[in-house]
VOPAGU-2260 file (C-alpha; in pm, 1 decimal, decimal comma):
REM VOPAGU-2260
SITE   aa  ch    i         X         Y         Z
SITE  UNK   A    0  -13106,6    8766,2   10053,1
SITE  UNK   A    1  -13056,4    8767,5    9688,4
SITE  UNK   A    2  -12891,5    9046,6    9491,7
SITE  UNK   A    3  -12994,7    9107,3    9163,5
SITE  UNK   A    4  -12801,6    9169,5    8894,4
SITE  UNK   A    5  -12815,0    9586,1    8749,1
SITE  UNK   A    6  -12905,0    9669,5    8357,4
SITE  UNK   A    7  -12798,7    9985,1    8203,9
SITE  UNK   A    8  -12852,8   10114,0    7858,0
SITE  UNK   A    9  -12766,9   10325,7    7597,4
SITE  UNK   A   10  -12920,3   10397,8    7209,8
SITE  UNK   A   11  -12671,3   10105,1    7129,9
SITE  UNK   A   12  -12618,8    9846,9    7407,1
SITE  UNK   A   13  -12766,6    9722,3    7718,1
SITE  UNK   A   14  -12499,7    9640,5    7982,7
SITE  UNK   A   15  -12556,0    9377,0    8278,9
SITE  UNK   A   16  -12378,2    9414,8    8617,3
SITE  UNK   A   17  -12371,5    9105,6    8806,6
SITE  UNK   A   18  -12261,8    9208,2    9216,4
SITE  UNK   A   19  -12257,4    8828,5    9319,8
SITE  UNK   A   20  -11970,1    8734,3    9126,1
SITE  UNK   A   21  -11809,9    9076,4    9127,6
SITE  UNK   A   22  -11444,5    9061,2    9265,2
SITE  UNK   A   23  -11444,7    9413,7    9316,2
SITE  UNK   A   24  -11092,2    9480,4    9087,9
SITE  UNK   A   25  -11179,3    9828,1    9015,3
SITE  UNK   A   26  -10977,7    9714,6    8667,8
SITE  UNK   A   27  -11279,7    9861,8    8470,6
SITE  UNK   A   28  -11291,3   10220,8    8663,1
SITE  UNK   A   29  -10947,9   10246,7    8614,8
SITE  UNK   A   30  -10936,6   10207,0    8251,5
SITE  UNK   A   31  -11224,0   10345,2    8169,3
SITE  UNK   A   32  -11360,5   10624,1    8460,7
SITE  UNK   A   33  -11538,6   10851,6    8244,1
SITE  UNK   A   34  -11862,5   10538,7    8211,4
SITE  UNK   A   35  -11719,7   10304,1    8522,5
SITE  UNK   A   36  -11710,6   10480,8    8862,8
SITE  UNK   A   37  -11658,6   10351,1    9196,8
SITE  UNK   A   38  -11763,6   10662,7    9383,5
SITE  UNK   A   39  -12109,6   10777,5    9194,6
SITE  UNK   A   40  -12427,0   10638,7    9124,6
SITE  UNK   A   41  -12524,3   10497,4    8913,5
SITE  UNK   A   42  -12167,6   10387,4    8890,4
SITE  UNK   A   43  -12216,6   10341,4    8519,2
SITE  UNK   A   44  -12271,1   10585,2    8247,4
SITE  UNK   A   45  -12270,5   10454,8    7939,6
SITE  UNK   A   46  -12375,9   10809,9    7765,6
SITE  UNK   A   47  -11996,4   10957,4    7864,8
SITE  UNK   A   48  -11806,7   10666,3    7653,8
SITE  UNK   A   49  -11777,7   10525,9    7308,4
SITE  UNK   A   50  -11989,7   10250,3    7240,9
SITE  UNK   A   51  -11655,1    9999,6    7086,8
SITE  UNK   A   52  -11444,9   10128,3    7424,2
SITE  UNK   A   53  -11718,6   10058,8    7660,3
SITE  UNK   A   54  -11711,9    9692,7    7503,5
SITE  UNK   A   55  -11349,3    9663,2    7489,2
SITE  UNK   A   56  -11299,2    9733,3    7855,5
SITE  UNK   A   57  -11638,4    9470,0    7931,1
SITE  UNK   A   58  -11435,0    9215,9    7767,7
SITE  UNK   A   59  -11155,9    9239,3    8016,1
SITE  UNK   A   60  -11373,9    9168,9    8315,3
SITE  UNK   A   61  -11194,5    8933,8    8529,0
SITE  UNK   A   62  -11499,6    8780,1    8690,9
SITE  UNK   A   63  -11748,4    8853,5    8376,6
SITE  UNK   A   64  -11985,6    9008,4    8607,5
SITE  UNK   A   65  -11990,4    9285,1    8322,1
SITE  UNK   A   66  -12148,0    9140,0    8003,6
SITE  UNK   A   67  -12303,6    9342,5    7733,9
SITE  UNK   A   68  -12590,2    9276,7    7425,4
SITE  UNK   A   69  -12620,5    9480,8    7118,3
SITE  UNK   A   70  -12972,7    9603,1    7084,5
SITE  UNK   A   71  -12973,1    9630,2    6697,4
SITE  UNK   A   72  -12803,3    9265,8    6672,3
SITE  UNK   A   73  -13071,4    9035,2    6489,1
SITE  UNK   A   74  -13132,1    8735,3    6700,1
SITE  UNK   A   75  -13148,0    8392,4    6570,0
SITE  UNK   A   76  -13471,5    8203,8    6518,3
């Protein structure tokens, strides 16, 4: 069985969660608990963080099962 991968959004960014490659570090609830959670669901929140922290702490993903998009970047042609 396949597991898909989870979006979540905000008025700024749209946040992908990728389980399969997921190594479960917990790094991101632990540095940033009030949008990551490992005990609720949805287990992300991005209206209870900062746009610029909520990237910061995607960017330290170990396994970059977290990976983010702008929605108001213009895309190339």
């Amino acid at each position: 069985m396949k597991i898909e991968s989870k979006e979540f959004s905000n008025k700024d960014i749209t946040v992908t969660y990728d389980p399969c490659i997921c190594k479960l570090s917990g790094k991101c609830a632990r540095e940033l608990s009030n949008v990551f959670s490992d005990t609720i669901i949805p287990w992300i929140n991005l209206d209870d963080g900062n746009t610029e922290d909520i990237i910061k702490q995607i960017k330290k993903c170990p396994s970059g099962a977290l990976q983010f998009h702008r929605k108001h970047e213009k895309q190339a042609v």
